[in-house]
N, C-alpha and C positions, 0 to 999 in steps of 0.2 A: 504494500500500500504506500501511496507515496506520501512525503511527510504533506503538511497543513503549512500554509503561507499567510505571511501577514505584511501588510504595508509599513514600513518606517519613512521616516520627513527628517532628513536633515537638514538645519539651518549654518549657513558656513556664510560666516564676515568675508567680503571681496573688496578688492579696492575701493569700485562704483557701486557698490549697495549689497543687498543682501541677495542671497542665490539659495535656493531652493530646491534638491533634489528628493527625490523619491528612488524607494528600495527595493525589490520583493527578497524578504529573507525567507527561509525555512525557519519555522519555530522550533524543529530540533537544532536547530543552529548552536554554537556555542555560546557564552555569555558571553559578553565584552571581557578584556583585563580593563583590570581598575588601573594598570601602570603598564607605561612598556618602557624597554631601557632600549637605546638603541646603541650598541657599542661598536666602533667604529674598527673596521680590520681589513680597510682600504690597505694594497699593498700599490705602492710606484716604485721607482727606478731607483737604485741606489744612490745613483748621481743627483737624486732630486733635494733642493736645498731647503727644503721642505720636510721632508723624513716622510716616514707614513707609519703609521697606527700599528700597521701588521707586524713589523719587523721592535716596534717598541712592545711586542708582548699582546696585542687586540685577541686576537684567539686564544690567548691563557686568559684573559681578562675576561672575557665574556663567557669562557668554560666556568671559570670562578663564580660569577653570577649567575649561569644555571643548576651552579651545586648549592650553592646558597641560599638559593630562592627553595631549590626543592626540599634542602635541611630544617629550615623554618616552616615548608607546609605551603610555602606557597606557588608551588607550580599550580597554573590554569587562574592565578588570580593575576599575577604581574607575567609578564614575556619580557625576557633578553633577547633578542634581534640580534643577530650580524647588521652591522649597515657599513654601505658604504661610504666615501668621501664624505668627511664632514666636513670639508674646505675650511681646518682647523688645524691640518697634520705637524704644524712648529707645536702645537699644544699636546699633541696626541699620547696616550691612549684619549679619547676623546668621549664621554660619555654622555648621551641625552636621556633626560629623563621626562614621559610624558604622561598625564597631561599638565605639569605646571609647567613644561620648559626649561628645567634647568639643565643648564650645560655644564658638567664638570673635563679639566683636561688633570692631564701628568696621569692619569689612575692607573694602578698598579693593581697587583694579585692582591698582594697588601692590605690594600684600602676597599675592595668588595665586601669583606663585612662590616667595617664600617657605616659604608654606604646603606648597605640594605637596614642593619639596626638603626640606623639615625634616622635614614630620611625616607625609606620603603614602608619601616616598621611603625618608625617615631612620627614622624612628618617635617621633621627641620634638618633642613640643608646640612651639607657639612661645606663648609664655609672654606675651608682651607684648601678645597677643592676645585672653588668654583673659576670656574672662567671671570673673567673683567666685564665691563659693561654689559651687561646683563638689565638693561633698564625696563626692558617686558616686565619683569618683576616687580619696578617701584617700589624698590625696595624690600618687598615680602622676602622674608627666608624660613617662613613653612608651608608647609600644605597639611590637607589630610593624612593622620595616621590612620594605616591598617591594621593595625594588633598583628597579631600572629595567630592561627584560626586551632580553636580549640581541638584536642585530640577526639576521633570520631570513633572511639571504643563502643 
């Protein structure tokens, strides 16, 4: 039998106003995550004066926050992403975090648990992380916490 469908409306800010699409999703569809990380493991040329993500470590970095996320319980609530070019690579490992936007650079294996206890778990940034002008933010440096989802014995 095939699944049941239902209409979604999203509304999405445009330069010139607002735009209006429509969906048809499968109600078996998955949930939304409530976070996605998008960790950057863009690889360039060695010669590039630039560096890139991959070669600072972006696939250990990102393995890191797929083990992390699933140690706390939260696989199927947050995604880790591969992405590519964050047109940030002097900053790189390069990390975004959505939906507030924050950009963190340098991350290391290191700082993945950090990240996900502070500002996955907690809701507040970690600061010593973050990228520079960041003014989308206006200044906020938390979001929503998630908790950590109770054991389902």
């Amino acid at each position: 039998m095939p699944p049941e469908f239902c209409h979604i409306e999203v509304n999405c800010v445009a330069g010139l106003g607002r735009i209006t699409s429509r969906a048809l999703v499968a109600s078996t569809a998955m949930a939304p995550f409530e976070r996605h990380l998008f960790i950057c493991v863009n690889e360039r040329a060695c010669s590039s004066p630039k560096g890139c993500c991959f070669s600072k470590g972006g696939k250990d970095v990102r393995d890191a926050f797929k083990k992390a996320l699933a140690a706390v319980k939260l696989k199927g609530v947050v995604r880790a992403n591969n992405a590519g070019c964050l047109d940030i690579c002097e900053a790189g490992v390069a990390v975004v975090v959505y939906p507030e936007q924050v950009w963190y650079g340098g991350v290391t294996v290191a700082d993945v648990d950090e990240i996900v206890a502070q500002h996955i778990i907690g809701g507040e940034f970690v600061q010593r992380l973050m990228l520079p002008n960041q003014e989308h933010l206006a200044g906020v440096l938390s979001g929503p916490a998630l908790g950590v989802p109770a054991d389902e014995n």
